[in-house]
C-alpha positions in Angstrom: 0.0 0.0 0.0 0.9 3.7 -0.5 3.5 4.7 2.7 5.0 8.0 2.8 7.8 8.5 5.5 9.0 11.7 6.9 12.6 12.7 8.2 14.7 15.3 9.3 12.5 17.6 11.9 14.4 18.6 15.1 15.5 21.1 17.1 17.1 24.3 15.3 17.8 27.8 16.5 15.8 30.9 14.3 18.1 31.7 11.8 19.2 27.4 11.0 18.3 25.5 8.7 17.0 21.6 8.5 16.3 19.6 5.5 13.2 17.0 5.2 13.1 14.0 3.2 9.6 12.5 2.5 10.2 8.5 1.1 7.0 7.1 -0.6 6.3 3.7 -1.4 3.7 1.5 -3.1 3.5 4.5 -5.4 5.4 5.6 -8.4 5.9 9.6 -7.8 5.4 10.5 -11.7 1.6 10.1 -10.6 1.6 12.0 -7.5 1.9 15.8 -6.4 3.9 15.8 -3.4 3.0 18.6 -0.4 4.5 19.1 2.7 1.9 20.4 5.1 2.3 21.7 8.7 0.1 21.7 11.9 1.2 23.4 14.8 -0.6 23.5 18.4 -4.2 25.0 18.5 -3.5 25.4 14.2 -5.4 24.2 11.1 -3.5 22.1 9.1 -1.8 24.3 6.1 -0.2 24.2 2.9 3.6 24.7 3.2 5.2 23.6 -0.2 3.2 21.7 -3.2 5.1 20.1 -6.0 3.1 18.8 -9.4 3.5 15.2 -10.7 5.3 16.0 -14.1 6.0 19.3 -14.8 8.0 20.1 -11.1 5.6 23.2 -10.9 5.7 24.4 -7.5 3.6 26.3 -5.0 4.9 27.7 -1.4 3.0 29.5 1.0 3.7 33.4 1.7 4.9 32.2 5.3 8.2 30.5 3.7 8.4 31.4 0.4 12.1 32.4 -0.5 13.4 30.6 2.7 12.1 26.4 1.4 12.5 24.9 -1.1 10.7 21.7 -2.6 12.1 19.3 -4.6 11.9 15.9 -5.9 14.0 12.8 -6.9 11.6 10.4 -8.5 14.8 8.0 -9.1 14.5 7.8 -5.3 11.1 8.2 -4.9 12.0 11.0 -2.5 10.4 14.4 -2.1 12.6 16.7 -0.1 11.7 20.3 2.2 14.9 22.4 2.3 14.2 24.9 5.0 16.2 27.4 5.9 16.1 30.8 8.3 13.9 29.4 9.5 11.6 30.9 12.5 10.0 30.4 15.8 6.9 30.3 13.8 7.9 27.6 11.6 7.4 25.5 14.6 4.9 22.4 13.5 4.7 18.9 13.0 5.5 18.4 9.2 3.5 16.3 7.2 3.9 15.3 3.7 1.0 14.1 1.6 0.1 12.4 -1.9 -2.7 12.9 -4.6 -2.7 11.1 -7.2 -2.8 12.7 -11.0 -2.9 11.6 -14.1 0.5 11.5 -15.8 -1.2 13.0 -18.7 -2.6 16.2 -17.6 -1.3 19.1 -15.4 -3.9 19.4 -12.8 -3.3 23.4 -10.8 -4.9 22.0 -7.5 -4.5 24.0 -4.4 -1.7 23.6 -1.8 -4.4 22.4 1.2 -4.7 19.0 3.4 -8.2 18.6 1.2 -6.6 17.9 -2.1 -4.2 15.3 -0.6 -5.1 11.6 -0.1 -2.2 9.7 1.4 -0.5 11.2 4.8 3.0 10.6 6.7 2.8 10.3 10.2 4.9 13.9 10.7 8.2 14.5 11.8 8.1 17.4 14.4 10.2 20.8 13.7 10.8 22.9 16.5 12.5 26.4 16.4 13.8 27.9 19.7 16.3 29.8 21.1 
């Protein structure tokens, strides 16, 4: 079955930077968008980073935009979160998510939990001084 696997979160100081891997299986990645998502405490779930199935289109929140980066390795079947300078309220539990797409269309779906179908289990982030 479809298992997506998170990595990476931990402790960092504002300002650091932290790098999280997202490992799928039972799916191939050319028919998925990859997102990462984030919840902290007393939060909604939100859209942090969304990355198409085929064309490597990406979408970022205003929150992190110009500070992470989303990319992919479909060789690996990996879907990475670079995050850097990052911020006390970057603080979350990091998700990253799957929907599938048809390899023959480019789908522009928003960056929300909604869209996504298959779910990680989180890796936490926590910024503090």
């Amino acid at each position: 079955q479809v298992q997506l696997v998170e990595s990476g979160g931990g402790f960092v100081q504002p300002g650091g930077s932290l790098r999280l891997s997202c490992v799928a299986s039972g799916l191939t990645l050319d028919y998925y968008a990859i997102g990462w998502f984030r919840q902290a405490p007393g939060k909604e779930r939100e859209g942090v980073a969304c990355i198409s199935h085929n064309d490597g289109s990406t979408d970022y929140s205003d929150s992190v935009k110009g500070r992470f980066t989303i990319s992919r390795d479909n060789a690996k079947n990996t879907v990475y979160l670079q995050m850097n300078n990052l911020k006390l309220e970057d603080t979350a539990v990091y998700y990253c998510a799957a929907d599938p797409r048809s390899p023959h269309l480019t789908v522009r779906a928003a960056c929300a939990p909604y869209v996504y179908d298959y779910w990680g289990q989180g890796t936490q982030v926590t910024v503090s001084s």
